[in-house]
Every structure is written in C-alpha cells, then in structure tokens.
C-alpha positions in Angstrom: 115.5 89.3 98.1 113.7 91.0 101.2 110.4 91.8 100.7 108.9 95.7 101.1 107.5 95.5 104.2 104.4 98.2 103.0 103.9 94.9 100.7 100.1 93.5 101.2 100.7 90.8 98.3 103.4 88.6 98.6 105.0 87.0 101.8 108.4 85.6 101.0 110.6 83.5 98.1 109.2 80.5 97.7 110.9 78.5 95.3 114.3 78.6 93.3 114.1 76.9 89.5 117.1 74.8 88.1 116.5 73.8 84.3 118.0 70.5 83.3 117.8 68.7 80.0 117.2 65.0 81.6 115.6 64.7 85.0 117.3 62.1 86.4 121.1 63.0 85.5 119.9 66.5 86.7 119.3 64.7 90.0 122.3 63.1 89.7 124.3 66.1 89.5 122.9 68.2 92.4 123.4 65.0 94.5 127.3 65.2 93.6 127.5 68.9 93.1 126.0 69.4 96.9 126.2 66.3 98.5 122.2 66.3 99.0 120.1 64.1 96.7 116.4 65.6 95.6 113.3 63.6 95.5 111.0 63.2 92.6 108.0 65.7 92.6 105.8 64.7 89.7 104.9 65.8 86.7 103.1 68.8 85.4 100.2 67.6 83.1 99.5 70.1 80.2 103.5 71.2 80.3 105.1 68.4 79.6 107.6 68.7 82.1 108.2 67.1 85.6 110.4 68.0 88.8 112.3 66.9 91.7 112.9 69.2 95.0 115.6 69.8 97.8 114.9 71.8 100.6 117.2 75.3 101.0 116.0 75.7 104.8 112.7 75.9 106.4 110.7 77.6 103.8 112.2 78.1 100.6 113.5 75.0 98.1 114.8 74.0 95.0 113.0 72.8 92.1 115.0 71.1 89.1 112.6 70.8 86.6 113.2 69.0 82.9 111.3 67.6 79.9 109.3 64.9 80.9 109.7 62.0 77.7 106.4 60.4 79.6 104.1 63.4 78.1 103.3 64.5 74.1 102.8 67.5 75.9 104.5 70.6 73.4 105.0 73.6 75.9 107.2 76.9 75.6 108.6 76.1 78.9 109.3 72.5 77.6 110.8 73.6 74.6 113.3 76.1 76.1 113.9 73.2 78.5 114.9 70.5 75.7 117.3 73.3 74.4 119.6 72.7 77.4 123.1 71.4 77.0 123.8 71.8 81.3 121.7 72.8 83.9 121.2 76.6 84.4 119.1 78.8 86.6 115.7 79.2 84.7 113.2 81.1 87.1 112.3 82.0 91.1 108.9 82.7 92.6 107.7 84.4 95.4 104.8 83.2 97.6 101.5 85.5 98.1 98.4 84.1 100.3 95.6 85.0 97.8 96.3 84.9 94.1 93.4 86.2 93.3 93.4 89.2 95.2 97.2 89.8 94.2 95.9 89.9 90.6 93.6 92.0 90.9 96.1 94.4 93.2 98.5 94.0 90.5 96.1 95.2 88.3 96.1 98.3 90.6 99.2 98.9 90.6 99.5 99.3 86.8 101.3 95.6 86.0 98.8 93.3 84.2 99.0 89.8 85.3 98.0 86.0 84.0 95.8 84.0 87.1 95.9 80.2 86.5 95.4 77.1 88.1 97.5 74.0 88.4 97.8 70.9 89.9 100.2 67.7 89.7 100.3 63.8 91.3 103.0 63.3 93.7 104.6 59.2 94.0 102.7 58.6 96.9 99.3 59.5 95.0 99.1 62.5 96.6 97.5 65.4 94.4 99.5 68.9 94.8 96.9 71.8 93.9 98.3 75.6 93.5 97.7 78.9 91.5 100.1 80.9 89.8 100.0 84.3 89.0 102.7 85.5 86.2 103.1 89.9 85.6 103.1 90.3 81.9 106.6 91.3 80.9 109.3 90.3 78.1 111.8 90.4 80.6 112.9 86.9 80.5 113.7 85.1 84.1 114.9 88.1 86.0 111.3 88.3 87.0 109.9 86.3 89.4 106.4 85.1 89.2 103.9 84.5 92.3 102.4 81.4 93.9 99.5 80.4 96.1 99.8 77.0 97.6 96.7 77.8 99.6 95.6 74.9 101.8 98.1 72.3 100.2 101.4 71.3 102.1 104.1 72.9 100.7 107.3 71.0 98.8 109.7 72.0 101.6 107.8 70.5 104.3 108.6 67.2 102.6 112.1 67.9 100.6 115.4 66.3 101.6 117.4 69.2 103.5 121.0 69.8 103.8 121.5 72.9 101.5 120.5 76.9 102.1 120.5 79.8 99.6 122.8 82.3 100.0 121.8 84.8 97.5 120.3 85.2 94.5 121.9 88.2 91.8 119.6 89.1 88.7 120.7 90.7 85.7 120.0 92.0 82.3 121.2 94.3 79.7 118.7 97.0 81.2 118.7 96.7 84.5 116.6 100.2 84.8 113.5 98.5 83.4 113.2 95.0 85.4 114.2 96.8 88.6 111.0 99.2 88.2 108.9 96.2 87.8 110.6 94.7 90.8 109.8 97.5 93.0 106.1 97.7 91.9 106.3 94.3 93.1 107.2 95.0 96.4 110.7 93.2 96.1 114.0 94.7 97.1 116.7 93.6 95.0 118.6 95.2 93.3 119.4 93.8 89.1 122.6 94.3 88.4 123.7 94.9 84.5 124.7 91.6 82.6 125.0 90.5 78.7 121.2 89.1 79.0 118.2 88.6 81.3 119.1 86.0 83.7 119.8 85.0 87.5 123.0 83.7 89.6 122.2 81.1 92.7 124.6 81.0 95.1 123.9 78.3 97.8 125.9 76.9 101.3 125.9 72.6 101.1 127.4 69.9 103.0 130.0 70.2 99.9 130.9 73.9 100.6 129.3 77.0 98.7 128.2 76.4 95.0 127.1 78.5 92.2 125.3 78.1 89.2 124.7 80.5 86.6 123.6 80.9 83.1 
C-alpha cells in the first residue's frame, strides 16, 4: 500500500469502502464488530447512495456506503450495492492533490482515465465538494480509484476514531494484469491470485483485529 516515491500523482490511501445492503444495520454492525460506532456522512445525489465514516488513524478512514431508499436515483454502483446479502469490501482510493493534472498524467502514462466532479450535504448543512478520477479498466475493485478533496476538510478530520488498518490484500484470477496497472499507478502492492477480483481489510480495534472479506 506504499506509494512509489518517483510518484508525482498521488500522495497516500485515502479511504477504505465497506458495501452494506442497509445503512443503518451496516452501522450497527461495525459498531459491534469493532467496538467504534461511524457517523452519518450524507448522501450522494445522482448515485443513489449515502455513507457513514470511522476514522482508521490520522489520515485514512472508512466509508460504509449503502443504497439510500431516500433517492429514485438508479446507479450501477447502487445496484451492485442492493445485491448484498452482508457487508463486504467493495473499493479503496488513493488521494492525489490535482485531479486534473493526474488525468492528464495518466493520460501520459498510457492508462486512460474518467475526471468528474462531486459533491454531497453533510447533517450539519455543510456541503462536501471533491473530484474523482477513475483509470479505465474491467478489473473490478482491485483497482483503486483517485480523489482530490482540494480545499474541503477531509472525513477523517471529523470521523469517530478508535480503529487503524492493518493491511489491505488484493486479488484476482490474474493477478499479472491488475498488478501492471498498479505499478503504472505508482502503487506498490503486490495482488495476490484469488477465485475473482476483490480486496481483504484487515484492521486493529478496541475489539481486537478484524477482517472482512468478500
């Protein structure tokens, strides 16, 4: 999960995703699985979903995210989402400072990559802004995709802590043709061979070391 140090376009993980079919008995089970309860984030306007965060240390937290019943909103990301019988790990993201410029240096470095824009109401009225930038792949969730918070504060700064990651372990059937998109990237990790694409959190919590996998 380091990042190449000859890397000029991203910084460090960000972010960690949990899917979960219902938000708030998602909540309910990190709170008992861990032993530290996430707070609401908002929802996602456009995806139909919404979130709620725990901090993993300083920089880097937890997102579950689920369907939110509140929006019409049909999404592929919402869909996959409603097709969840337990929570399972469903994406990571790495932080860059300009997603702009990392899409255009992506571009350069022969991966093609989507820029967008998003934004989302927090409880307290707040308005979250941030851009994405996702490399074109069908690799499924071993790879991660990019984010630029720019001047907004980020969800850590604000998330309930308690719990840290330990690792993260992607895999797929493949693993030769994720990993060379990984180093391209600038990320050194290593994907390890496994019956689909997918990822395995491992995390340290006032309960004692959890894991949740596909």
């Amino acid at each position: 999960m380091v990042v190449s140090e000859a890397n000029s376009l991203i910084t460090e993980l960000d972010h960690l995703m949990i899917g979960v079919p219902d938000l708030e008995e998602g909540i309910e089970w990190w709170a008992s699985f861990t032993g530290v309860r996430p707070v609401h984030g908002g929802p996602h306007e456009g995806l139909g979903t919404h979130n709620a965060l725990a901090a993993l240390g300083d920089t880097l937290y937890l997102e579950l995210l689920a369907p939110d019943p509140s929006q019409s909103t049909r999404s592929p990301i919402r869909e996959t989402l409603s097709r969840l019988e337990a929570p399972r790990p469903s994406g990571w993201c790495y932080a860059c400072d300009d997603a702009a410029k990392t899409h255009r240096e992506l571009a350069e470095r022969g991966v093609e990559s989507a820029h967008a824009h998003f934004a989302r109401e927090k409880p307290d009225g707040e308005t979250v802004k941030w851009e994405l930038v996702f490399p074109s792949h069908q690799l499924g969730p071993v790879i991660p995709f990019l984010i630029d918070w720019g001047d907004t504060t980020r969800p850590v700064e604000d998330s309930p802590q308690g719990c840290s990651l330990l690792d993260v372990t992607p895999f797929h059937p493949q693993p030769a043709e994720p990993q060379a998109l990984l180093d391209k990237l600038g990320i050194e990790v290593t994907v390890a061979p496994g019956p689909r694409s997918g990822l395995r959190f491992r995390f340290d919590s006032p309960a004692g070391e959890v894991c949740v996998e596909p």
